[in-house]
NUVEX-605191 format. One record per residue (C-alpha): x negated, z, y negated; residue in three letters; residue number from 1. Coordinates in steps of 0.2 Angstrom, whole numbers. Example, Ala and Ser with C-alpha at 12.3 -4.5 7.8 and 13.67 -1.06 7.14 Angstrom:
2
(atom (-62 39 22) 'ALA' 1)
(atom (-68 36 5) 'SER' 2)
REM end
This chain:
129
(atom (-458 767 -460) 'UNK' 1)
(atom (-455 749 -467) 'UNK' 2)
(atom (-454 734 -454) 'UNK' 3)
(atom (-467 720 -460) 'UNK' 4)
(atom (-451 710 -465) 'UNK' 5)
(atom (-447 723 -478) 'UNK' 6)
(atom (-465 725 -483) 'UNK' 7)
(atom (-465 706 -485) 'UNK' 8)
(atom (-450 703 -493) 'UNK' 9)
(atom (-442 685 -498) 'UNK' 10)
(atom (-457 679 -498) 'UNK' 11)
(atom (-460 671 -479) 'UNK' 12)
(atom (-445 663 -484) 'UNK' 13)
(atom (-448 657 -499) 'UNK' 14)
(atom (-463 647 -494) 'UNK' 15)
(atom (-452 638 -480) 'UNK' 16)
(atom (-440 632 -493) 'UNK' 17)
(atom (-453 628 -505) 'UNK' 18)
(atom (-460 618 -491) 'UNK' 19)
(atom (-446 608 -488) 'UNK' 20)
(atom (-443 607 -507) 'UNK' 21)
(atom (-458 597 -510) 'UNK' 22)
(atom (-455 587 -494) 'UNK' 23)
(atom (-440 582 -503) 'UNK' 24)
(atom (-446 580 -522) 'UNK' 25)
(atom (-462 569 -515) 'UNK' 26)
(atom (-448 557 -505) 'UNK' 27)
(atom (-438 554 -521) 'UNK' 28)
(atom (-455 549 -529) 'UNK' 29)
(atom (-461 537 -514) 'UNK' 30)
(atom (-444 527 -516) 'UNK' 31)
(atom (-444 529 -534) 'UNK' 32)
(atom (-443 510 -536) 'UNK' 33)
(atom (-432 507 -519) 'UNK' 34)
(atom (-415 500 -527) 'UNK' 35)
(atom (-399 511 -523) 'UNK' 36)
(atom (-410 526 -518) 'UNK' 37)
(atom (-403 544 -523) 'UNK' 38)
(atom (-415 557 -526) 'UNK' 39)
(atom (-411 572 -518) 'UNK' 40)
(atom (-416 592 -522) 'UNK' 41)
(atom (-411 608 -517) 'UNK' 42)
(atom (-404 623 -527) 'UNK' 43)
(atom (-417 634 -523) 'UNK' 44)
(atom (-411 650 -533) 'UNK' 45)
(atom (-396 648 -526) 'UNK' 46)
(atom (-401 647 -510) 'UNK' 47)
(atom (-414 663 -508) 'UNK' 48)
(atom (-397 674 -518) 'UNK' 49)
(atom (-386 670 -506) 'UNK' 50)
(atom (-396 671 -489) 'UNK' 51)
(atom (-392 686 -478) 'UNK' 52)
(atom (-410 692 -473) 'UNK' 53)
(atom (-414 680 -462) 'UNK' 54)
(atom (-412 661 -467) 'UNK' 55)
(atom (-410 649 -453) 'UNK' 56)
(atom (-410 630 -454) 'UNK' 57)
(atom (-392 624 -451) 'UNK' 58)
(atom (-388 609 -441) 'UNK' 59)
(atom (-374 599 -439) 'UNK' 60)
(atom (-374 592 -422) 'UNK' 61)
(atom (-381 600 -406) 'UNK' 62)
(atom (-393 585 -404) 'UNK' 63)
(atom (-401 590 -420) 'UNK' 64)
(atom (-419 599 -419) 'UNK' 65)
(atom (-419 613 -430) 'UNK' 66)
(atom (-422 606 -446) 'UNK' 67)
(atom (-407 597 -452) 'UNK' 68)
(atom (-407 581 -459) 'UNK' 69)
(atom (-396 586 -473) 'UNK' 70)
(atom (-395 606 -474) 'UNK' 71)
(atom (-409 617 -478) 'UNK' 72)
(atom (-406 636 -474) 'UNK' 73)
(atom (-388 635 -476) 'UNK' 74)
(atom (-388 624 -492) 'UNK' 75)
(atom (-383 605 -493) 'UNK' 76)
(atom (-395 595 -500) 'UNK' 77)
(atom (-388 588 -517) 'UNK' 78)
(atom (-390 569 -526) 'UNK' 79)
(atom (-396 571 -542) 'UNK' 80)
(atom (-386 563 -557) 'UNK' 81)
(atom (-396 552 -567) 'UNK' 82)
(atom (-399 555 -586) 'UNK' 83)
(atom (-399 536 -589) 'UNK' 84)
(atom (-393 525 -575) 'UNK' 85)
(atom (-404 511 -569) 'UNK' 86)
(atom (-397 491 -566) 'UNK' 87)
(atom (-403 496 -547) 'UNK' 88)
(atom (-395 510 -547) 'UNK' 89)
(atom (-409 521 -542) 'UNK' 90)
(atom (-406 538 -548) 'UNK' 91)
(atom (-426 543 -548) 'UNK' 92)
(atom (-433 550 -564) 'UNK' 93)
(atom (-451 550 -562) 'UNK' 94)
(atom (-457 561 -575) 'UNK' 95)
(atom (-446 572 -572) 'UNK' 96)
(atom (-447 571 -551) 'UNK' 97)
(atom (-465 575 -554) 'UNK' 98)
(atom (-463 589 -566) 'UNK' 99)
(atom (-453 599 -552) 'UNK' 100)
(atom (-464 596 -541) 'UNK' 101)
(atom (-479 602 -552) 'UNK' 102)
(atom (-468 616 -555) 'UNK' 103)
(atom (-462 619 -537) 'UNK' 104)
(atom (-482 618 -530) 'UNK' 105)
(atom (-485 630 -543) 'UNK' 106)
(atom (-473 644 -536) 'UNK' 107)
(atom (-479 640 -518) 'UNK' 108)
(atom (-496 644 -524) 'UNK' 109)
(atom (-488 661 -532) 'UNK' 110)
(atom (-478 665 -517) 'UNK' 111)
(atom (-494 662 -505) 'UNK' 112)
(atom (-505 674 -516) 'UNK' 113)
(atom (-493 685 -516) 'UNK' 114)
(atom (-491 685 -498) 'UNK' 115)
(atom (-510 687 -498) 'UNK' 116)
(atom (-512 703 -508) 'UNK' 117)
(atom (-499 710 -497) 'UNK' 118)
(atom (-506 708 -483) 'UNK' 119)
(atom (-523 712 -490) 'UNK' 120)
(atom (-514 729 -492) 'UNK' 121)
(atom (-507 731 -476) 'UNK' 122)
(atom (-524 729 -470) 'UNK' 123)
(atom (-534 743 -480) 'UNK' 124)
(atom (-518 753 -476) 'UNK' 125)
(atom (-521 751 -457) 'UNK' 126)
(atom (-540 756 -459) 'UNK' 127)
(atom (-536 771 -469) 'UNK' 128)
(atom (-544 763 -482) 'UNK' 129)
REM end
C-alpha cells in the first residue's frame, strides 16, 4: 500500500517552493526602482530534480529560523544578469519579473488542483466509493 507521500508525489513540495518563488519574484518587483538592487530567483527545476524525497529549508547559522535567508530547500538563491544594464545599477526587468511571476502563479494554481483531485480520490477511495 502507498504512503500519502507517495500518493502525493512532488507536489506538497512544489507548492512550498512555488511559495517562496513568488515571495521572491514580487520583492524584485517592489524594489524595481531601488538603485543597486539585484533581483533575485530560484532554479526551480533544478531544485525539485535534485531533492532527495524530502526537501528541507537549509540554514546557514544555528540562529537562523528554518527559512533561510539566502537558501531555499538546498538551492542558493541566485542574482539575475541584466539583459541591459541600468545607470543605477538595478538589475530589475519588469516585464519580464512580472511575466515569471504570471507564470510561476499559474503553476501554483496547477500544482494545488492537482493536489485537489488527489485528494478528492483519496477520499471516494476511503468510502468505497
Amino acid at each position: 500500500m502507498p504512503s500519502l507521500d507517495q500518493a502525493l508525489g512532488i507536489h506538497p513540495q512544489a507548492l512550498l517552493l512555488r511559495a517562496r518563488r513568488a515571495e521572491l519574484l514580487a520583492g524584485n518587483l517592489a524594489n524595481a526602482d531601488t538603485p543597486n538592487y539585484r533581483a533575485r530567483d530560484i532554479d526551480f527545476r533544478r531544485v525539485l530534480n535534485h531533492h532527495d524525497g524530502i526537501m528541507t529549508l537549509a540554514t546557514t547559522h544555528q540562529a537562523h529560523l528554518g527559512v533561510g535567508a539566502d537558501r531555499y530547500f538546498g538551492a542558493e538563491l541566485k542574482y539575475r544578469d541584466p539583459l541591459q544594464p541600468s545607470l543605477d545599477q538595478n538589475t530589475v526587468d519588469v516585464s519580464a519579473e512580472r511575466a515569471r511571476f504570471v507564470d510561476n502563479s499559474l503553476r501554483y494554481q496547477a500544482s494545488l488542483r492537482f493536489l485537489d483531485g488527489r485528494f478528492a480520490g483519496l477520499k471516494s477511495a476511503f468510502r468505497g466509493e
